[in-house]
C-alpha positions in Angstrom: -54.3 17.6 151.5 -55.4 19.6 154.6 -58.3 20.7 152.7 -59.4 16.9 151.9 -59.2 16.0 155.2 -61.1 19.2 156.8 -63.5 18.3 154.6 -64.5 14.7 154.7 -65.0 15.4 158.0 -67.3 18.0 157.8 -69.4 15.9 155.3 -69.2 13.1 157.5 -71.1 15.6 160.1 -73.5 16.3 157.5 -73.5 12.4 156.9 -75.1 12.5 160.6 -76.8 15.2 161.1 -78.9 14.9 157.6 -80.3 11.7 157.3 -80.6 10.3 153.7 -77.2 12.6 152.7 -74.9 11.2 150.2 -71.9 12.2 148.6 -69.2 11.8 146.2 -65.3 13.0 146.8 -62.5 12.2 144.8 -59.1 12.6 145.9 -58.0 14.2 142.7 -54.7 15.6 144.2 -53.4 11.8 145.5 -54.8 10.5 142.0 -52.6 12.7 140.1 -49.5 12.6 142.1 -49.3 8.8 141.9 -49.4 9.8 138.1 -46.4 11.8 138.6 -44.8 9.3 140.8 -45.4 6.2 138.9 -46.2 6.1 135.1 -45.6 3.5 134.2 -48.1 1.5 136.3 -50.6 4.1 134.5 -49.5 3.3 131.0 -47.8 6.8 130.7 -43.6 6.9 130.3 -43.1 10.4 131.5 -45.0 11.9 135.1 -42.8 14.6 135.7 -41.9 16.2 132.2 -44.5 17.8 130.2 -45.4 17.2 126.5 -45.1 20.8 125.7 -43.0 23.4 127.0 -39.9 24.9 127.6 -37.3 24.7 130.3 -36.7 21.8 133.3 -39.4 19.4 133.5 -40.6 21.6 130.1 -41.8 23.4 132.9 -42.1 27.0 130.9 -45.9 27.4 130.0 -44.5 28.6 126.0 -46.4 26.1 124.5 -47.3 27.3 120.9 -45.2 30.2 121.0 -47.4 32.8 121.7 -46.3 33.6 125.5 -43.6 36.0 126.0 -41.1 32.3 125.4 -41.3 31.8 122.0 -39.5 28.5 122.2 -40.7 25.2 123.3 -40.6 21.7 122.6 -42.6 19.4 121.5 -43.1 15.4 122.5 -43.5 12.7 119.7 -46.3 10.7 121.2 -49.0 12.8 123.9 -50.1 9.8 125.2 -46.9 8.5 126.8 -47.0 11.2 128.9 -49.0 12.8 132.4 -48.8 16.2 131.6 -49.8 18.2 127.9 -47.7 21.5 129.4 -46.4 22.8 132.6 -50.1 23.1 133.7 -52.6 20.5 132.2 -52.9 17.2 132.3 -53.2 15.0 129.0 -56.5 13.7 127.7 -55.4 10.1 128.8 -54.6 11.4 132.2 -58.0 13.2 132.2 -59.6 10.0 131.0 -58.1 7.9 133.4 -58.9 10.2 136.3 -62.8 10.8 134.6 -63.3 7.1 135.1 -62.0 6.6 138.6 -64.1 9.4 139.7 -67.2 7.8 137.9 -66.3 4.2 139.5 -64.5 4.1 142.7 -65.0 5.8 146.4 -62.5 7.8 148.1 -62.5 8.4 152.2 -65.5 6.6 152.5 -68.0 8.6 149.9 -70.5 7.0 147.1 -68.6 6.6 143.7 -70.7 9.3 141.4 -72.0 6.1 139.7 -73.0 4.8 142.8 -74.8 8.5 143.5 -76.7 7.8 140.3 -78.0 4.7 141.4 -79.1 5.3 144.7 -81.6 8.2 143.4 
């Protein structure tokens, strides 16, 4: 988060100092955590546990069996949740994220639609 906020405003500097600059920054750390925090207004019925794994939250990366944890378990249905394993999000939750970054602004930027646009 400090990092985001270091750097907007350094590309708001360049913003002034370059004229004709345009950018695109997505807040992917906010984007995913309101994921975690609410699934369900993201389609998803499980943020904080992990499709695959072993452990709390599944939290173990042993998916597959080939780490040094040879046990894991598996979820039914992938898409109802945020995370594939203790790492990774799902391909709906990359999908999701993939289109707000293509569509919508964050602190002020161009969307990278927008970027396409304007060139």
């Amino acid at each position: 988060m400090m990092h985001n906020r270091a750097l907007v405003q350094v590309l708001r500097e360049l913003e002034v100092q370059l004229p004709g600059f345009k950018y695109s920054l997505y807040d992917f750390y906010t984007s995913l955590q309101q994921r975690i925090d609410y699934p369900s207004k993201y389609g998803f019925e499980e943020g904080k546990t992990a499709c695959c794994g072993t452990g709390k939250f599944r939290g173990l990366y042993s998916c597959g069996g080939t780490r040094d944890v040879k046990e894991y378990e598996l979820c039914k249905n992938v898409n109802e949740y945020v995370f594939w394993d203790s790492a990774h999000p799902t391909e709906k939750a990359y999908w999701q994220i993939a289109d707000e970054m293509w569509n919508y602004s964050s602190y002020g930027s161009h969307s990278i639609k927008e970027l396409f646009h304007l060139s």
